[in-house]
C-alpha positions in Angstrom: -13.5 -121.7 -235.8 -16.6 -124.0 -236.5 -18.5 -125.6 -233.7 -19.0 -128.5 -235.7 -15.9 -130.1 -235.9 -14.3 -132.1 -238.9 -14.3 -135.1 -237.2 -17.8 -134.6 -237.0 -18.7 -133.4 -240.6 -16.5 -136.3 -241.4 -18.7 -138.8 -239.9 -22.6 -137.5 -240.6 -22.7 -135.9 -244.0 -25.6 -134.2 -242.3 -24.0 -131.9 -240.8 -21.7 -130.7 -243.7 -23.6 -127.6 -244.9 -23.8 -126.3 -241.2 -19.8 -126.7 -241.3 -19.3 -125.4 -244.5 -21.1 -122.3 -243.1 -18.8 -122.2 -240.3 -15.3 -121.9 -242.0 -13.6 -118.8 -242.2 -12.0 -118.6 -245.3 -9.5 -116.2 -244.2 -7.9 -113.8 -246.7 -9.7 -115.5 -249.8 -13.4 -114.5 -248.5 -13.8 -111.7 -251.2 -13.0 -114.5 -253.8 -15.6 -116.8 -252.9 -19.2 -116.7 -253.2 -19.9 -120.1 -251.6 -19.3 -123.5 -250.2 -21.7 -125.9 -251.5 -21.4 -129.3 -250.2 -22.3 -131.6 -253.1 -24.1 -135.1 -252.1 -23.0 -136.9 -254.9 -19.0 -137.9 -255.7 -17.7 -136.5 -259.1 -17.5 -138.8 -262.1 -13.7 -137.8 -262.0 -13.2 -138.7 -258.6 -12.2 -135.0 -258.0 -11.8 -133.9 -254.5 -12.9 -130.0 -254.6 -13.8 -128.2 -257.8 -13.4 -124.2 -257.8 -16.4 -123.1 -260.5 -15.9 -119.1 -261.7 -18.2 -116.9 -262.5 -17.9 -116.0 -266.1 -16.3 -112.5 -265.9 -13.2 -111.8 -263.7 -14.2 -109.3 -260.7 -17.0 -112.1 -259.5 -16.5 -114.3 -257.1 -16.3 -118.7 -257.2 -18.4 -120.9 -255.9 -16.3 -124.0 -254.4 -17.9 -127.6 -254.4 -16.8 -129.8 -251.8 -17.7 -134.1 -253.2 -18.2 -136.4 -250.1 -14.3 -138.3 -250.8 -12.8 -134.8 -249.7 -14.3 -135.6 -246.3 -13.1 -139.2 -246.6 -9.5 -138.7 -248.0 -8.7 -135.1 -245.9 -7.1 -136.5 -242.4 -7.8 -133.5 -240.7 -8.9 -130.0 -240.8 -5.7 -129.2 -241.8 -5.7 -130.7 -244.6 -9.1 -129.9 -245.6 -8.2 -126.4 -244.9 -5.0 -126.6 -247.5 -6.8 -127.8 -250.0 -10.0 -125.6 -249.6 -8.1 -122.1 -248.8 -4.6 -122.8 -249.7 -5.5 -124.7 -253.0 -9.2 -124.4 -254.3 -8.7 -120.2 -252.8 -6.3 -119.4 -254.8 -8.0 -120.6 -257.7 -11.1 -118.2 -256.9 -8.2 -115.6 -256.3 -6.8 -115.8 -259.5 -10.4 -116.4 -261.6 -11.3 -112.6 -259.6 -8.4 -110.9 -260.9 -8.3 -112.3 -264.8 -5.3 -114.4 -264.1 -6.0 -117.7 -266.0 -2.9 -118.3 -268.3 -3.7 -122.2 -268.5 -4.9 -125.2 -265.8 -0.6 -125.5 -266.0 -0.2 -122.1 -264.5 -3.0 -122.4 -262.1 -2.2 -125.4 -260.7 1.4 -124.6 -260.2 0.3 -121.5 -258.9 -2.0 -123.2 -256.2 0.0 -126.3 -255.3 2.9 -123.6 -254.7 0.6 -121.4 -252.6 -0.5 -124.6 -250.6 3.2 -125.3 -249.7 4.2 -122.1 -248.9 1.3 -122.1 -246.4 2.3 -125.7 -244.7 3.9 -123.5 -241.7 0.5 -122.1 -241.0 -1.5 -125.5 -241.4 1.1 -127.8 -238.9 -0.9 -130.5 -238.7 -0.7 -131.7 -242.5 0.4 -135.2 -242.7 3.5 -136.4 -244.3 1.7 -138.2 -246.8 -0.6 -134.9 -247.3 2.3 -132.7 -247.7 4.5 -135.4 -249.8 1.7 -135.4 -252.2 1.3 -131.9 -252.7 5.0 -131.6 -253.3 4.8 -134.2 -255.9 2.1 -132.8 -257.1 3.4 -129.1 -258.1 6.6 -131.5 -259.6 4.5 -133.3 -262.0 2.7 -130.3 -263.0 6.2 -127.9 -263.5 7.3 -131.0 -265.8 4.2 -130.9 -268.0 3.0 -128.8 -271.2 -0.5 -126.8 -271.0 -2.1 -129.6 -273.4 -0.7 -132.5 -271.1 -1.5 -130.6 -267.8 -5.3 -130.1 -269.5 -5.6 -133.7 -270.7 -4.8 -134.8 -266.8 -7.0 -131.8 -265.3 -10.2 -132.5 -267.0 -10.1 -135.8 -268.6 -8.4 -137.9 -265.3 -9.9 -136.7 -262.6 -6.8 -135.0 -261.1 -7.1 -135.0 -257.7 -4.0 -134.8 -254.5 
């Protein structure tokens, strides 16, 4: 585990690179290239962002925007959402399995839950969210699961 804690990184952006560096990204290391701590918040409000490379087989880079720091409770949390969540996107970009942002979400959000008993220190709210969050995603069609995805700034 990192010696900087979240708490910490939470607190002094300055020391969010060094804990970035510190994470182990447990089974989805192969699909990630990098953790880059981005300074600046996303026009979109968007909490993490999983970027592929342009051919499956490479690996993602994973941009982490300062509100992920301010809205994640806990590492926990943060760890859902980076691993359980933004993971399993790179996981899927590797091995060519991009059937829509419907798919992938649904595929991530479910991943996330099914990997709650691992990650016990999620918050109610945290894990209400996410549950309500593969829901409104299983209801919708690719174009309306797109249209939230790019244009609204879908975030948990």
């Amino acid at each position: 585990m990192s010696s900087i804690s979240y708490k910490d990184a939470r607190r002094d952006p300055s020391l969010r690179l060094a804990f970035l560096g510190e994470i182990d990204l447990e089974d989805k290391t192969k699909y990630i290239e990098s953790l880059y701590p981005s300074q600046t918040y996303a026009p979109d409000n968007c909490l993490m962002a999983c970027t592929p490379r342009m051919s499956y087989g490479l690996t993602s880079i994973i941009t982490i925007y300062p509100n992920a720091f301010e809205t994640f409770q806990n590492m926990d949390e943060f760890l859902s959402a980076l691993i359980d969540h933004e993971g399993k996107h790179a996981e899927d970009f590797f091995n060519d399995f991009n059937p829509d942002v419907r798919g992938l979400e649904i595929r991530a959000y479910q991943n996330q839950i099914d990997n709650f008993p691992r990650r016990p220190n999620c918050g109610e709210f945290f894990r209400n969210k996410t549950r309500e969050n593969l829901e409104l995603f299983t209801q919708m069609n690719p174009a309306e699961a797109m249209l939230l995805a790019t244009r609204e700034g879908f975030t948990i």
